[in-house]
N, C-alpha and C positions, 0 to 999 in steps of 0.2 A: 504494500500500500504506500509505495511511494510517490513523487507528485502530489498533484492536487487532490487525488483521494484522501490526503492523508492530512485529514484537519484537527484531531487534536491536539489540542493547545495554540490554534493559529489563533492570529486576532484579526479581525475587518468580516467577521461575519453575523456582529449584532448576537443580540440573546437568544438562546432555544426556546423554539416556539413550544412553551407544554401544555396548550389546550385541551382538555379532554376531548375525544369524541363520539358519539354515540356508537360507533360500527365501528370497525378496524379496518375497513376498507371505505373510501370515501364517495368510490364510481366502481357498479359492476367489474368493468375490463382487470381493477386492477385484484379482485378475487380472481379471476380467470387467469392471470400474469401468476399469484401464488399456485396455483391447480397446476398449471405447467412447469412452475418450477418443483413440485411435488413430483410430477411424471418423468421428469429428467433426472430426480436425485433420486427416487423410489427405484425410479429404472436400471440403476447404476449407469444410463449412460452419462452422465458425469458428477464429482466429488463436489464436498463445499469449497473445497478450496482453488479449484479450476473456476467453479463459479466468478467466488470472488475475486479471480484473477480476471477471466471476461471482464466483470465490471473497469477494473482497473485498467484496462486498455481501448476504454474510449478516449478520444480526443477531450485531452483538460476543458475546451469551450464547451462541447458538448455536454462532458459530463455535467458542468456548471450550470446548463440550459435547461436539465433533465429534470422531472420529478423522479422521486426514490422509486416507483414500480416504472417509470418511462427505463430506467435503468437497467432493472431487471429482463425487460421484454429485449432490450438488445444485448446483453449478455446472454441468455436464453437463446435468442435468436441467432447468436454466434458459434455458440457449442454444438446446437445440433446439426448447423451446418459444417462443421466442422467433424464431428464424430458421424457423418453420411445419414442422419436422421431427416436430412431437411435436403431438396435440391434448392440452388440460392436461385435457377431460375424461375421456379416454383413459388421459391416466396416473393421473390418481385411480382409475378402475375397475381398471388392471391391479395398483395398489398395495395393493389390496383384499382383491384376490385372491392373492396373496402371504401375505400376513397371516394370511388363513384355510386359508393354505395350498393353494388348488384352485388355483395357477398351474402351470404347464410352460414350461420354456425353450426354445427354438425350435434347433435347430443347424441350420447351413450352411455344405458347405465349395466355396472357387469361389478356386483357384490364382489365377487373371488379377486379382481383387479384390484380394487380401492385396498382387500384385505393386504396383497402384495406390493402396492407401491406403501402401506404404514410401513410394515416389514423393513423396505429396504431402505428408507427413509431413516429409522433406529438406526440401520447399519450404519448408514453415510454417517451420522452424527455419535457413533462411539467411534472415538482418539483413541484408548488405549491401543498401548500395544507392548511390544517385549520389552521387560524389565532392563535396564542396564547400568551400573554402577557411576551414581552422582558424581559430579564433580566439586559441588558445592554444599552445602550443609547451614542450616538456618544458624542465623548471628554472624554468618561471612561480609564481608565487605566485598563489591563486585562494584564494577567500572559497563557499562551496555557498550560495546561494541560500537566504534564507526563506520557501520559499514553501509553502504548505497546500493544494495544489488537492481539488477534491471528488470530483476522478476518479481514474484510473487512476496513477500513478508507479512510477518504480522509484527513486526519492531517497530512501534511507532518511534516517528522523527524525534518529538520531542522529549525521549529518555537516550536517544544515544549519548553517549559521550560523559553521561551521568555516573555521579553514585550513587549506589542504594545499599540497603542492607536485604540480605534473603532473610525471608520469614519462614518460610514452606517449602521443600521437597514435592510435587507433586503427584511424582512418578512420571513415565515415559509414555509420553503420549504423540503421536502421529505429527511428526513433523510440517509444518501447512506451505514453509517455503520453497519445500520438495515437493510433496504432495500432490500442488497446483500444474508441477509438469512430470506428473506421471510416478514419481519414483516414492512410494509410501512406507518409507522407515521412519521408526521413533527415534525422540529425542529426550533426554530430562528436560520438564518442565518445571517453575518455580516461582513462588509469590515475591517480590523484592520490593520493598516499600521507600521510597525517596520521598527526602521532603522537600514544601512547595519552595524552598528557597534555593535547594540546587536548583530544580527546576526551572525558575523565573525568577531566582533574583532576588531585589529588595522586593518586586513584587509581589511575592509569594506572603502567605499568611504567616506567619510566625505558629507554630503548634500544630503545624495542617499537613499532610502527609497524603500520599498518592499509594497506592497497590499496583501494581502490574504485573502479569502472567507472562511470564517472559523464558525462552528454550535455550537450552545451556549452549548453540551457538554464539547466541548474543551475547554470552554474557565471558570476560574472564576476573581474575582475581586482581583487587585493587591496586595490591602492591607488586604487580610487576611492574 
C-alpha cells in the first residue's frame, strides 16, 4: 500500500466522515460489487491480498476520483480478467450496454453455491500458517524497516523508520506482501506499540500511543 493508497497518518484530507447509516450499502450496485467480491474470494479465484493489491494499482487520480465500492468493481474487474474468468472484450460490450441502458441482470439462486462460496471465503480469511521461531520477543526494542517495495505491503509509510516496543508475539501468519503475487509462506507476526511523538513529533499527544501489527520482515533490532 504504497503511494497514494496509503493514507495513514497523511494530512490535507479533513476529518473522517463517521455518520451513521441506516444500510451498509448506500445504492443497490454497491451490495452487488460485495456479492462479486464474495464469488471471486469464495471461488478461490483470487486471495485478499491480490485483491488488495488490484486496488493498489489504479492510477493515484483515479483512485482519488473513486468511491470505496467504485474501487472494488475495478479491482474485481481486473482479477478476473486477469485469472481468464472474464474476456476484457466481453466486458467492454456488456459495459456498453449498460450505459445505453439495453443490459438485464441475470439472477440465480442455487443453496449448495452460497453454502461453498461461505466455505471458501473462511479459507481466504485464515492467515495462519507454519509455526517458525521468532525473532523478536515482547519488551524488544525494534526500529520498522525502510523499505519502499513496488509491490504489495501492509507497512504503512508512517511507522517506517520508527521505534517501537513489541508487545505480542502473534504467531506466523500468511505473509500478505508475498501473498498478493502468488507465493503464500508465513511470516512472525507482532503487536509493536510506538508513541504519538516518535510518530509526529511535538505533534503527537504526550501519553498516547499507536499498536501496529507488523511481520518480522519489517521489522529489525534497535540496536544494530
Amino acid at each position: 500500500m504504497d503511494g497514494i493508497h496509503d493514507v495513514g497518518g497523511m494530512d490535507g484530507f479533513g476529518p473522517v466522515d463517521t455518520t451513521e447509516h441506516d444500510d451498509t450499502f448506500h445504492e443497490p450496485w454497491e451490495g452487488e460489487t460485495y456479492a462479486t467480491f464474495v464469488a471471486g474470494l469464495g471461488s478461490g479465484t483470487f486471495g485478499i491480498d491480490a485483491f488488495r493489491h488490484s486496488i493498489e494499482r489504479m492510477p493515484p487520480a483515479d483512485y482519488l476520483a473513486s468511491d470505496y465500492y467504485d474501487r472494488w468493481v475495478t479491482a474485481i474487474t481486473r482479477l478476473f480478467v486477469e485469472r481468464g474468468v472474464l474476456d476484457p472484450d466481453a466486458v467492454r460490450e456488456r459495459t456498453r450496454a449498460f450505459a445505453d441502458g439495453d443490459a438485464t441482470v441475470p439472477e440465480r439462486t442455487d443453496p449448495d453455491l452460497i453454502g461453498e462460496l461461505a466455505a471458501g471465503v473462511n479459507d481466504a480469511y485464515d492467515s495462519s500458517g507454519t509455526s517458525s521461531e521468532p525473532a523478536f520477543g515482547a519488551g524488544d526494542r525494534v526500529i520498522v524497516r525502510n523499505h519502499a517495495p513496488s509491490g504489495h505491503t501492509r507497512c504503512p509509510a508512517y511507522v517506517r523508520r520508527a521505534e517501537g516496543t513489541v508487545r505480542a508475539y502473534r504467531g506466523s501468519h500468511t505473509y500478505p506482501d508475498a501473498a498478493a503475487h502468488g507465493d503464500e509462506r508465513s511470516e512472525p507476526l507482532y503487536n509493536v506499540r510506538f508513541s504519538a511523538a516518535e510518530l509526529w513529533g511535538d505533534r503527537g499527544d504526550d501519553g498516547t500511543s499507536i499498536s501496529v501489527e507488523l511481520w518480522e520482515p519489517y521489522l529489525r533490532h534497535a540496536d544494530e
